[in-house]
C-alpha positions as a Markdown table, in Angstrom:
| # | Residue | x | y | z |
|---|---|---|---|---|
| 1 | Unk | 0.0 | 0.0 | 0.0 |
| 2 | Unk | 1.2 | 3.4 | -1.1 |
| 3 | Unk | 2.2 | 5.9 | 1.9 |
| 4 | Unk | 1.6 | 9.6 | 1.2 |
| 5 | Unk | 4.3 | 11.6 | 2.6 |
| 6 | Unk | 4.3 | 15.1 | 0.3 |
| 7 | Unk | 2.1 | 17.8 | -0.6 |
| 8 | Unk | 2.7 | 17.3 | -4.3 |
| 9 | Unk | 1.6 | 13.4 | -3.8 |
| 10 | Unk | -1.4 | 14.0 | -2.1 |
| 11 | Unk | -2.3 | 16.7 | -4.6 |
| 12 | Unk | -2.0 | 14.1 | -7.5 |
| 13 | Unk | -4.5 | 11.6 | -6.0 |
| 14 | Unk | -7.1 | 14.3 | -4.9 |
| 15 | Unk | -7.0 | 15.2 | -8.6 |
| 16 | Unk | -7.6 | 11.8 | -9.3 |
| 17 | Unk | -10.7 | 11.4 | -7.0 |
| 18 | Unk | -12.0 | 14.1 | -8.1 |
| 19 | Unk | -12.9 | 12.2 | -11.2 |
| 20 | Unk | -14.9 | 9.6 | -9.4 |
| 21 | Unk | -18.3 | 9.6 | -7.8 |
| 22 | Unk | -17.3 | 9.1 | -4.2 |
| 23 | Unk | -14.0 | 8.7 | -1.6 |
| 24 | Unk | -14.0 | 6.8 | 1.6 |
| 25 | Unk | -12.0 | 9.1 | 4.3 |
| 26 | Unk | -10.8 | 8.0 | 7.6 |
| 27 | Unk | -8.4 | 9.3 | 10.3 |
| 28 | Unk | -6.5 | 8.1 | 13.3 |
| 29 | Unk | -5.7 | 11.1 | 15.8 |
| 30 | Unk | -4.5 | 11.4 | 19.3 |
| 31 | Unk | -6.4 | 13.7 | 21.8 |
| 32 | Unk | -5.1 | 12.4 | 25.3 |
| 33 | Unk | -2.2 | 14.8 | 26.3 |
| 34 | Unk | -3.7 | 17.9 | 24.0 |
| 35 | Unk | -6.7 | 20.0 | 23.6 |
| 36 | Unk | -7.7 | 20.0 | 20.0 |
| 37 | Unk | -7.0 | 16.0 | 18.8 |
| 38 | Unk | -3.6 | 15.6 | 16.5 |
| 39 | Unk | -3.9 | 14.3 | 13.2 |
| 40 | Unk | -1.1 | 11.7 | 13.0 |
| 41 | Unk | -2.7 | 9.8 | 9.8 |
| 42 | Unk | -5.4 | 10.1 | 7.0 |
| 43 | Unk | -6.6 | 7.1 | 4.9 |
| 44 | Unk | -8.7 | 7.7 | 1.7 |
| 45 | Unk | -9.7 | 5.0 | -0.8 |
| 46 | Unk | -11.5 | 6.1 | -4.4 |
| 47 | Unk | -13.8 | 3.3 | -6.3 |
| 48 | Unk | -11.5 | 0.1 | -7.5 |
| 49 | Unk | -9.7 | -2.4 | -7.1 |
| 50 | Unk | -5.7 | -1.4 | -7.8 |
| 51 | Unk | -3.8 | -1.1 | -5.1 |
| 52 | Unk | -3.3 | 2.9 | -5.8 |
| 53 | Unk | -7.5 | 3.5 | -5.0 |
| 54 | Unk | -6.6 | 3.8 | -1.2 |
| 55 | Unk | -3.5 | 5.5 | 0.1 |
| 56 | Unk | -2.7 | 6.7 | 3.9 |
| 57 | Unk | -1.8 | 10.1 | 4.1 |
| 58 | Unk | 1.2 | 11.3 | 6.7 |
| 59 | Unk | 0.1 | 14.8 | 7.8 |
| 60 | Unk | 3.4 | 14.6 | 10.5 |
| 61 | Unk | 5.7 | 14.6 | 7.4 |
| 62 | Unk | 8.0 | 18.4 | 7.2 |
| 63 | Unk | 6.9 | 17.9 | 3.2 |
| 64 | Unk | 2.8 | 17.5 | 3.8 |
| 65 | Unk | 0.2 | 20.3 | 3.2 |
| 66 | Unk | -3.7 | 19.2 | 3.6 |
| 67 | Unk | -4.9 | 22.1 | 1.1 |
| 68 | Unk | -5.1 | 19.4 | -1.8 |
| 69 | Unk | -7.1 | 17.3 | 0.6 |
| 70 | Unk | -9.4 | 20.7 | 1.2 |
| 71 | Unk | -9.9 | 21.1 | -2.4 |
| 72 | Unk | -11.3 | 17.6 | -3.0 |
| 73 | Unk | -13.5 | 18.5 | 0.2 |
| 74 | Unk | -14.9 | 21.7 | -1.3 |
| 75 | Unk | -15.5 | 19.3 | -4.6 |
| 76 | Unk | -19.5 | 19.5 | -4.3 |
| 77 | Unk | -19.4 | 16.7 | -7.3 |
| 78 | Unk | -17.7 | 14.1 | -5.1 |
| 79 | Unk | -19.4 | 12.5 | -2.4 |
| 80 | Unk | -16.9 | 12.7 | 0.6 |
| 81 | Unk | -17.9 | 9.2 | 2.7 |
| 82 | Unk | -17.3 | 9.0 | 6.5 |
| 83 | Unk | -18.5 | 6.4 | 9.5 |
| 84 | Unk | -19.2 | 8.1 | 12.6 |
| 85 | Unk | -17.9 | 11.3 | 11.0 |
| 86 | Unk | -18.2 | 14.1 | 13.8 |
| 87 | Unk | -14.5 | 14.4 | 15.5 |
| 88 | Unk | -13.0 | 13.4 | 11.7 |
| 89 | Unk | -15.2 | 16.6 | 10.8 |
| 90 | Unk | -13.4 | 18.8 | 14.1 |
| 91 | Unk | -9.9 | 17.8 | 13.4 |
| 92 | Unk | -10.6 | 19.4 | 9.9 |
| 93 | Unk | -12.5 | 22.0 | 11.4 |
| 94 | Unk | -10.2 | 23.6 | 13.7 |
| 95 | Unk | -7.5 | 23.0 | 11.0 |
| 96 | Unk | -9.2 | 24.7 | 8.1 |
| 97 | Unk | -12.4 | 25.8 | 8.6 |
| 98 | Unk | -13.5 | 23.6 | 5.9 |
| 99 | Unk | -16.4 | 20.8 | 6.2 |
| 100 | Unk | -16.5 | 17.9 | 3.4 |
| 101 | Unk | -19.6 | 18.4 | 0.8 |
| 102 | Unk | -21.3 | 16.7 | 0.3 |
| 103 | Unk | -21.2 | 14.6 | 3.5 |
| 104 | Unk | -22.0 | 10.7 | 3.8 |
| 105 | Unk | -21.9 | 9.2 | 7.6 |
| 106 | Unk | -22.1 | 5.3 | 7.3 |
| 107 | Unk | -23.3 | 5.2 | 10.8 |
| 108 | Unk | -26.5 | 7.5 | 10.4 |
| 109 | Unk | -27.3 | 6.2 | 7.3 |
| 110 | Unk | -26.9 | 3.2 | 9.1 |
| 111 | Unk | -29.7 | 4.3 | 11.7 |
| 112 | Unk | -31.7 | 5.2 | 8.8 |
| 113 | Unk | -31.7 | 1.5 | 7.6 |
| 114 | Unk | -32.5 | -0.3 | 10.5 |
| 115 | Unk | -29.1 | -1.2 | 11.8 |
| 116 | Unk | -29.5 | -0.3 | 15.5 |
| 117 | Unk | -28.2 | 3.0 | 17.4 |
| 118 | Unk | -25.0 | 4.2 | 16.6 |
| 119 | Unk | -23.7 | 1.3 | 15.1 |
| 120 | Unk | -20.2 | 0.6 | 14.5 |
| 121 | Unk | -18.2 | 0.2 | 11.6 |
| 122 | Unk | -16.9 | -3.7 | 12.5 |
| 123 | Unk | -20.6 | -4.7 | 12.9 |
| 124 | Unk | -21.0 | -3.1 | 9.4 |
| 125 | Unk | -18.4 | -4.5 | 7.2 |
| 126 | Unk | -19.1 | -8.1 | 8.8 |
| 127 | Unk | -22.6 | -8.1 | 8.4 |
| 128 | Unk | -22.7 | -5.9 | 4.9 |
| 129 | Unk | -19.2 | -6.3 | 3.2 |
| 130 | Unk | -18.6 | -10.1 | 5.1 |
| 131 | Unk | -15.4 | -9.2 | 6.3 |
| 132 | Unk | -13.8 | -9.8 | 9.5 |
| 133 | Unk | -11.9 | -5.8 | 10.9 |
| 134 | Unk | -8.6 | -6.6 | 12.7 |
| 135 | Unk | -8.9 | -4.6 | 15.8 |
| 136 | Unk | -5.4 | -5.4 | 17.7 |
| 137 | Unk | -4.0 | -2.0 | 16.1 |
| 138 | Unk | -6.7 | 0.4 | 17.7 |
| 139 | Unk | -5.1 | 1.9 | 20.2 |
| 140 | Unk | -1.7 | 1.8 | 19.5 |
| 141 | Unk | 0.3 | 5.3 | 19.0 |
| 142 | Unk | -0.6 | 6.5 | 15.9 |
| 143 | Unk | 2.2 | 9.5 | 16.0 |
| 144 | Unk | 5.2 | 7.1 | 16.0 |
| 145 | Unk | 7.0 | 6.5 | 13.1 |
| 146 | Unk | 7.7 | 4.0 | 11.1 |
| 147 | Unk | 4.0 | 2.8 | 11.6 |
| 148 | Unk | 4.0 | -1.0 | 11.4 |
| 149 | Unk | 2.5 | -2.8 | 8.8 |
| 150 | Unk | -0.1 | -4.3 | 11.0 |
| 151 | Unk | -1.4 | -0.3 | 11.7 |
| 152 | Unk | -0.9 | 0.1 | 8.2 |
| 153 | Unk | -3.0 | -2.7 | 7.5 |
| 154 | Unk | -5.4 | -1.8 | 9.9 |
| 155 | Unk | -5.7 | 1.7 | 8.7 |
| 156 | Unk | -6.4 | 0.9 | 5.1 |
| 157 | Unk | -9.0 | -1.3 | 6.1 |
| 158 | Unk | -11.2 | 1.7 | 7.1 |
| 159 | Unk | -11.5 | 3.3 | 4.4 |
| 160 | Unk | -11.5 | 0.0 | 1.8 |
| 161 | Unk | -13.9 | -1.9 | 3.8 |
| 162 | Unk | -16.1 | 1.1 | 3.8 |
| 163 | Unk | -16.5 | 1.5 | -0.2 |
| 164 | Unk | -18.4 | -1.3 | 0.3 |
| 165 | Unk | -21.0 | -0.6 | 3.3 |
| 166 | Unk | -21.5 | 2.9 | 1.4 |
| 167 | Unk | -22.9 | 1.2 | -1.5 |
| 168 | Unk | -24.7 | -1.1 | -0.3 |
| 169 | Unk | -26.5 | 1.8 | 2.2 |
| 170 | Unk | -26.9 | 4.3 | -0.4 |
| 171 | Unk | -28.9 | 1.4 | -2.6 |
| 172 | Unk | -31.1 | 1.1 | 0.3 |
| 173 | Unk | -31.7 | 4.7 | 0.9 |
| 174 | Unk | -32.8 | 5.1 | -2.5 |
| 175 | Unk | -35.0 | 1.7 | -2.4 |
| 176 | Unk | -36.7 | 3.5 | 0.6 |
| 177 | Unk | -37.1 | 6.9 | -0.8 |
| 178 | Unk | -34.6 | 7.8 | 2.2 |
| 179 | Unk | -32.2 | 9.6 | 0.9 |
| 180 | Unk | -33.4 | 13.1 | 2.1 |
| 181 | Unk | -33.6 | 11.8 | 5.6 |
| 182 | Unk | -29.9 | 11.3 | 5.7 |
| 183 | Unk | -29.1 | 14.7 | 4.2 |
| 184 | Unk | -31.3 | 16.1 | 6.4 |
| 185 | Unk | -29.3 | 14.6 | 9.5 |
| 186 | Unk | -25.4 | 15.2 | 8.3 |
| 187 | Unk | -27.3 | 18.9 | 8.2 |
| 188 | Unk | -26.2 | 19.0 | 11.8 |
| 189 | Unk | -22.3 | 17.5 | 11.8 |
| 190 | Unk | -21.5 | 20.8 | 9.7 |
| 191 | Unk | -22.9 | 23.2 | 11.5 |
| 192 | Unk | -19.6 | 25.1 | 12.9 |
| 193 | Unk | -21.3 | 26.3 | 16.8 |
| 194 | Unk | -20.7 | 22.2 | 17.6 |
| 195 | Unk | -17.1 | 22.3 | 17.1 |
| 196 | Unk | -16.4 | 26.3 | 18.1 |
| 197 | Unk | -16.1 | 25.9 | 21.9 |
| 198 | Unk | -16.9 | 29.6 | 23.1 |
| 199 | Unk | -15.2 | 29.9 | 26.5 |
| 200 | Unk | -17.7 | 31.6 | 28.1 |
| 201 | Unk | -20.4 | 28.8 | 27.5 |
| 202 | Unk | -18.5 | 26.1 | 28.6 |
| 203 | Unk | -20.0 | 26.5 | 31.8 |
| 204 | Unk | -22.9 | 24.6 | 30.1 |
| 205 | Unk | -21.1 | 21.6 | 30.4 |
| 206 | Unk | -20.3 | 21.5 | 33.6 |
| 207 | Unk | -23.1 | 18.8 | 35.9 |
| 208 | Unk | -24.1 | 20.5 | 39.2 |
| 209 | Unk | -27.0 | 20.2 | 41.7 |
| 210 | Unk | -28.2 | 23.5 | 42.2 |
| 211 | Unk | -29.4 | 26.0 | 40.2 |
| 212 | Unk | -28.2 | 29.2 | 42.3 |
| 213 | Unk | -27.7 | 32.1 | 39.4 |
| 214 | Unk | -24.9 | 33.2 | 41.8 |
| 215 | Unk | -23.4 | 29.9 | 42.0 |
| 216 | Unk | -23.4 | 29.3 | 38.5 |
| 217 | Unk | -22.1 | 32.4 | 37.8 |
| 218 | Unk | -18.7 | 31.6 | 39.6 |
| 219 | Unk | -19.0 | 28.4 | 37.5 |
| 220 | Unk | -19.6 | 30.3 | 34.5 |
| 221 | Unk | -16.2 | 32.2 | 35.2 |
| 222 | Unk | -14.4 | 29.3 | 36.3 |
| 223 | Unk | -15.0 | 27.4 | 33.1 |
| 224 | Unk | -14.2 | 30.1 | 31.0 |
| 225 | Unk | -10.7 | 30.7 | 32.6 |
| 226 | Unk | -10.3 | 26.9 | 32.3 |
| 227 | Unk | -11.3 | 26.5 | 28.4 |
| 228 | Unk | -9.0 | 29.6 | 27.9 |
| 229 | Unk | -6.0 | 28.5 | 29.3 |
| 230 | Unk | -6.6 | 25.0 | 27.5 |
| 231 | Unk | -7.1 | 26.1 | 24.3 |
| 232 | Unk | -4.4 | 28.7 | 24.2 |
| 233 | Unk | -1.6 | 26.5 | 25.5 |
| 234 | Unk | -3.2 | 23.1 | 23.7 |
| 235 | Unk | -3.7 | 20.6 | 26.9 |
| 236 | Unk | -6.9 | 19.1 | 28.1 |
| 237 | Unk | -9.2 | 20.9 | 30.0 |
| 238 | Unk | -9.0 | 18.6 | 32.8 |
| 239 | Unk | -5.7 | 18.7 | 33.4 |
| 240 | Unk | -6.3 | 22.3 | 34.7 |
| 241 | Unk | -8.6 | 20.8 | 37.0 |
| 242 | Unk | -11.4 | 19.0 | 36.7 |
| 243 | Unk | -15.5 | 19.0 | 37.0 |
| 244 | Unk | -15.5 | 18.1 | 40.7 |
| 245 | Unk | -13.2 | 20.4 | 41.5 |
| 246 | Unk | -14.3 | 23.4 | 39.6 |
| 247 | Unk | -18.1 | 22.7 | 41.2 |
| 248 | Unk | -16.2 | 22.8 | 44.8 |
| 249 | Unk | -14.4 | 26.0 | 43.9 |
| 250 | Unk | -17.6 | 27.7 | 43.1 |
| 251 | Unk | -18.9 | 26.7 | 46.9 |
| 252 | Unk | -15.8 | 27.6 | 48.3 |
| 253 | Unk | -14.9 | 30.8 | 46.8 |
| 254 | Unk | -11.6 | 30.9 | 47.3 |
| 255 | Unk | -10.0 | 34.4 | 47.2 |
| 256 | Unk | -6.5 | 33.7 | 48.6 |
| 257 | Unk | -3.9 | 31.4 | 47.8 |
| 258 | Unk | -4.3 | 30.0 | 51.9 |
| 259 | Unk | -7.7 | 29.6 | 50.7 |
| 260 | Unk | -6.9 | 27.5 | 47.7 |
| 261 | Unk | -4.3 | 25.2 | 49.9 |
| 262 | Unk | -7.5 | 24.1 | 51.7 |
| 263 | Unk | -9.2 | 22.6 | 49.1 |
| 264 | Unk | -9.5 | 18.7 | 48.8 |
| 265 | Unk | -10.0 | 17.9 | 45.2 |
| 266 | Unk | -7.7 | 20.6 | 43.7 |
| 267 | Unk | -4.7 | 19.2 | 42.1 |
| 268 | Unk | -1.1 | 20.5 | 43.3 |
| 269 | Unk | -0.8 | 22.1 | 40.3 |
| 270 | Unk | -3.1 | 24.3 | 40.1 |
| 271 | Unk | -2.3 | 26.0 | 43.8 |
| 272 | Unk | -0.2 | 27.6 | 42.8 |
| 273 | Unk | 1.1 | 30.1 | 39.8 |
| 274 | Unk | -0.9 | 31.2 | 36.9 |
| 275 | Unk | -3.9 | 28.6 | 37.2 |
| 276 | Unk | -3.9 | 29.6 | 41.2 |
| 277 | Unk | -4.0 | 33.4 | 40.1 |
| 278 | Unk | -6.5 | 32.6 | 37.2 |
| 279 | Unk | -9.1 | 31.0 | 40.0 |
| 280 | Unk | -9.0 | 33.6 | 42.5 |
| 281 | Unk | -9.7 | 35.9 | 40.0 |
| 282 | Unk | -12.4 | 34.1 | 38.6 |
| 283 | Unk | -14.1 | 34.4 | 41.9 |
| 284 | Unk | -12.8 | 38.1 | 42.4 |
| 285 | Unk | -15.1 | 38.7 | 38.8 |
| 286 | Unk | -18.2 | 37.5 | 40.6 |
| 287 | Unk | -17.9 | 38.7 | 43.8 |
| 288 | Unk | -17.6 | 42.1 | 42.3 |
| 289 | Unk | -20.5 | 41.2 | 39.1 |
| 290 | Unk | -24.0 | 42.8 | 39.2 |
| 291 | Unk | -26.7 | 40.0 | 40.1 |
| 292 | Unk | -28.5 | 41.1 | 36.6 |
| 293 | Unk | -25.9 | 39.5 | 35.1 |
| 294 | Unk | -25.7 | 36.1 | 36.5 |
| 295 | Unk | -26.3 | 33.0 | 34.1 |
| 296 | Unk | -29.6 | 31.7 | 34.0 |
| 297 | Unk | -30.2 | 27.5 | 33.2 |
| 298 | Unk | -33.1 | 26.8 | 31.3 |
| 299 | Unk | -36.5 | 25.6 | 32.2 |
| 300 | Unk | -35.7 | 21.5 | 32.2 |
| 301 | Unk | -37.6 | 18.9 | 31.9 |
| 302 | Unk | -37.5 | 18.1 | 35.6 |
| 303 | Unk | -39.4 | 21.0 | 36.2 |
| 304 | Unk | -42.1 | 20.2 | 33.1 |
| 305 | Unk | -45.6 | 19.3 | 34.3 |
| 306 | Unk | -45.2 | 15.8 | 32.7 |
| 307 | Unk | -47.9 | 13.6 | 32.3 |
| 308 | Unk | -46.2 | 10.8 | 33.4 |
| 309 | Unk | -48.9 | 8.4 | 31.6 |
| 310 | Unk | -49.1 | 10.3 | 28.5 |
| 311 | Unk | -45.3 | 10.2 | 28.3 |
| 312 | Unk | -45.5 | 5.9 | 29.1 |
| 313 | Unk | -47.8 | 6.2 | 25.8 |
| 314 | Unk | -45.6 | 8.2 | 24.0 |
| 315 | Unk | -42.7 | 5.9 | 24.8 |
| 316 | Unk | -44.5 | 2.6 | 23.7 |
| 317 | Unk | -45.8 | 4.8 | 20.8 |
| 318 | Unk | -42.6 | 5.3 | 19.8 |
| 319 | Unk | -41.3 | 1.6 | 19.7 |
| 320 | Unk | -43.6 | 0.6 | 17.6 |
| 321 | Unk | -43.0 | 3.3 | 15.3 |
| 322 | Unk | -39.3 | 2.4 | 15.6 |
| 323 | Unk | -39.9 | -1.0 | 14.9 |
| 324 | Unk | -42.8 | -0.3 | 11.9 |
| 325 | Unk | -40.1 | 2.0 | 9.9 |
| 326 | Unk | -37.0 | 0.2 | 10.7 |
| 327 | Unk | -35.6 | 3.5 | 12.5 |
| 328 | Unk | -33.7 | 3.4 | 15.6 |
| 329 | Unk | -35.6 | 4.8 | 18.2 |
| 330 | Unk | -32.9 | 7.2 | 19.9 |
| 331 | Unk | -32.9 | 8.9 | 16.1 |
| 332 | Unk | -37.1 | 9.3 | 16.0 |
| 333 | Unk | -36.6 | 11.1 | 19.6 |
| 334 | Unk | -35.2 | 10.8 | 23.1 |
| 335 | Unk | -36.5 | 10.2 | 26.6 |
| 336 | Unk | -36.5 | 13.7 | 27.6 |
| 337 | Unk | -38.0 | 14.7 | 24.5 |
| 338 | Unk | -41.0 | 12.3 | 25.0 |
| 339 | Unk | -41.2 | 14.2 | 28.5 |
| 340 | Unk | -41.1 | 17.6 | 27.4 |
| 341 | Unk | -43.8 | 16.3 | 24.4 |
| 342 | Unk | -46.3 | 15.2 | 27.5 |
| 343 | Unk | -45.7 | 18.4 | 29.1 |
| 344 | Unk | -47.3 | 20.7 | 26.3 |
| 345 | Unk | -44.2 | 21.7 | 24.6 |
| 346 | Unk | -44.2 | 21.2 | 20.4 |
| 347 | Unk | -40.8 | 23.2 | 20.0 |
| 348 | Unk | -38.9 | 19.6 | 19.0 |
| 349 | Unk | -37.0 | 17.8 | 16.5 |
| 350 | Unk | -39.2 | 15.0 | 16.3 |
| 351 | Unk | -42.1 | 17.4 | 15.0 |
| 352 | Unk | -40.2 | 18.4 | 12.3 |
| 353 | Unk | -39.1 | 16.9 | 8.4 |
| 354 | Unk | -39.0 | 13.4 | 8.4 |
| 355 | Unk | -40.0 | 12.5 | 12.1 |
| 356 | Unk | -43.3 | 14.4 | 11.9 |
| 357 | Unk | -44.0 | 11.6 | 9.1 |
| 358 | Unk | -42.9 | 8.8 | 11.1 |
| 359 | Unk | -43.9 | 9.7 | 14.5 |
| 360 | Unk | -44.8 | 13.5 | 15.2 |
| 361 | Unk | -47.9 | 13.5 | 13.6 |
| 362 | Unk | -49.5 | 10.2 | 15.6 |
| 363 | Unk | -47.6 | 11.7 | 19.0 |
| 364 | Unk | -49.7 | 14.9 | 18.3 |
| 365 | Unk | -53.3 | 13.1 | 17.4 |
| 366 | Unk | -52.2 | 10.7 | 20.7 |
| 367 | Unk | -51.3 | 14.0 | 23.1 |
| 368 | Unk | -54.5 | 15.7 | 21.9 |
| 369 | Unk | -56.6 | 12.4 | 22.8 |
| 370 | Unk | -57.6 | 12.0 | 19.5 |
| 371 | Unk | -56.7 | 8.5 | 19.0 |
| 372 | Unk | -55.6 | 5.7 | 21.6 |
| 373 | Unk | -52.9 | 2.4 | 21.8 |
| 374 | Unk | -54.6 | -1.1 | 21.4 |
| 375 | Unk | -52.1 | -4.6 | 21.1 |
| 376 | Unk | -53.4 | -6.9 | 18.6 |
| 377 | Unk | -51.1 | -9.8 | 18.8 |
| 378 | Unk | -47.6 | -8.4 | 18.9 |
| 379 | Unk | -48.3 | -5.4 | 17.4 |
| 380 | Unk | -49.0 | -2.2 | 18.7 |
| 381 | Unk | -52.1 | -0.4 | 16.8 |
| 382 | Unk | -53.6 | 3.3 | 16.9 |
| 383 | Unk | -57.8 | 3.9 | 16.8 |
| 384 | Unk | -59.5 | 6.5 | 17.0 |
| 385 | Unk | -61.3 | 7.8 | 19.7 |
């Protein structure tokens, strides 16, 4: 198998797959000492069956540029193929600010055909292409070289392999009159607010058990000075410190370095110098902030008026509807969503595009008490009431 190690290389063979109807793409990355995931290797295959059709790409090479790669993925007449496609898509992201189009993902096409929830790409190829997916090279270390040939051969596999289960699911989509469906997924793996971390929102992601505006306001700020300091000197957020700690930070307040030494889930590190400094004045900010402008969480769920039998309906509603279309149910709609559905609320994904045909519209008529769930056999049926 051919190694790509030059711009001028990789230039030639995007040329070439620019005169075919589809690539395959794959990566392998390493994220665990950084913040943004480093691309140690690309594999791409084009239709055939020559042993020039799929390549690996080194990106670590002094003598490699991805612009040709960005070229082929601003190509709107080449379908650019992915499984599972969403940190592939961040890595190129953050990189270039380029997304593939158009976009193929395997695994929600996959969905779309009645292969389960997020299914993975071994199940795929052995129950599609019939091949067995050497996994004994998955987590080696992709950023030393020379790269053995059993990564090698591990690596091409991805994206050969895959040539295959694309096919075979884009026949299936168009037997089913599905095709849209997909599109109208991938819709959201491009859409750049997924991949842009803001620093100031990250406090979003942080779990806690009270909703205090003042106490999420000093997690607000001590999130923000964490994703900042990540991102600008490229090591994981939690190696600043993590969740736990951050959420007993924002109890504690700490506003001296004495007052930072007594803290129990504080790493060592982070007592003392510019992460030490960064904390206290995190708090300093919201000691000093007007209440007006303390965060605010949105209504949840837990605080819906759920109908908890409506929302048993809607769930057993929804399986049968899974099962009847061939759709994974976690794709149709989610638990919470069902919840928020038999509260009264009709601002959701599954009352929109495709789902309103599949689901929404019956979950309405049922919410409304127009019609009603009866079990003939092993079936679940609707009537009207």
């Amino acid at each position: 198998m051919k190694t790509i190690t030059t711009e001028a290389e990789l230039d030639e063979f995007c040329s070439m797959a620019q005169t075919h109807p589809f690539v395959t793409i794959d990566t392998e990355f390493l994220r665990e000492r950084t913040y943004y995931s480093k691309l140690c290797l690309l594999q791409m295959a084009v239709p055939g069956d020559r042993v020039e059709d799929a390549v690996l790409v080194d990106p670590l090479s002094p003598k490699m540029s991805l612009e040709p790669l960005y070229r082929l993925f601003r190509d709107t007449s080449v379908v650019k193929v992915f499984h599972a496609a969403r940190q592939d898509l961040e890595i190129f992201w953050n990189d270039s600010k380029v997304f593939p189009a158009p976009l193929f993902d395997t695994q929600v096409a996959a969905m779309v055909c009645g292969f389960g929830e997020q299914v993975g790409y071994e199940t795929l190829v052995r129950k599609i292409v019939k091949e067995q997916v050497d996994k004994s090279s998955r987590f080696t270390d992709w950023s030393r070289r020379p790269l053995t040939e059993a990564q090698k051969t591990y690596a091409i596999e991805d994206v050969t392999h895959l040539r295959g289960v694309y096919l075979f699911l884009k026949a299936e989509l168009e037997r089913t009159d599905r095709e849209a469906w997909v599109v109208e997924e991938t819709q959201s793996l491009i859409d750049p607010a997924i991949y842009d971390v803001v620093p100031s929102e990250a406090w979003r992601r942080v779990k806690t058990r009270t909703s205090s505006n003042k106490f999420l306001a000093y997690v607000r700020e001590l999130a923000a000075f964490r994703e900042n300091y990540a991102q600008n000197r490229n090591i994981p957020r939690n190696r600043i410190y993590k969740d736990d700690a951050m959420v007993e930070l924002a109890s504690t307040k700490p506003t001296t370095h004495e007052d930072l030494s007594k803290s129990r889930l504080l790493q060592r590190e982070a007592r003392k110098g510019e992460i030490a400094d960064g904390i206290i004045n995190a708090i300093k900010t919201v000691n000093a902030m007007d209440p007006e402008t303390f965060p605010k969480l949105p209504k949840s769920n837990e605080k819906l008026q759920v109908n908890p039998a409506l929302a048993d309906l809607l769930r057993v509603l929804l399986k049968a509807k899974s099962e009847r279309s061939d759709v994974a149910q976690k794709m149709i709609a989610n638990t919470s969503e069902l919840d928020a559905l038999a509260a009264g609320q009709r601002d959701l994904p599954s009352l929109t595009g495709w789902r309103m045909d599949v689901f929404g519209s019956d979950a309405l008529r049922l919410c409304e008490g127009k019609v009603g769930l009866a079990v003939k056999g092993n079936k679940v049926k609707l009537f009207e009431l």
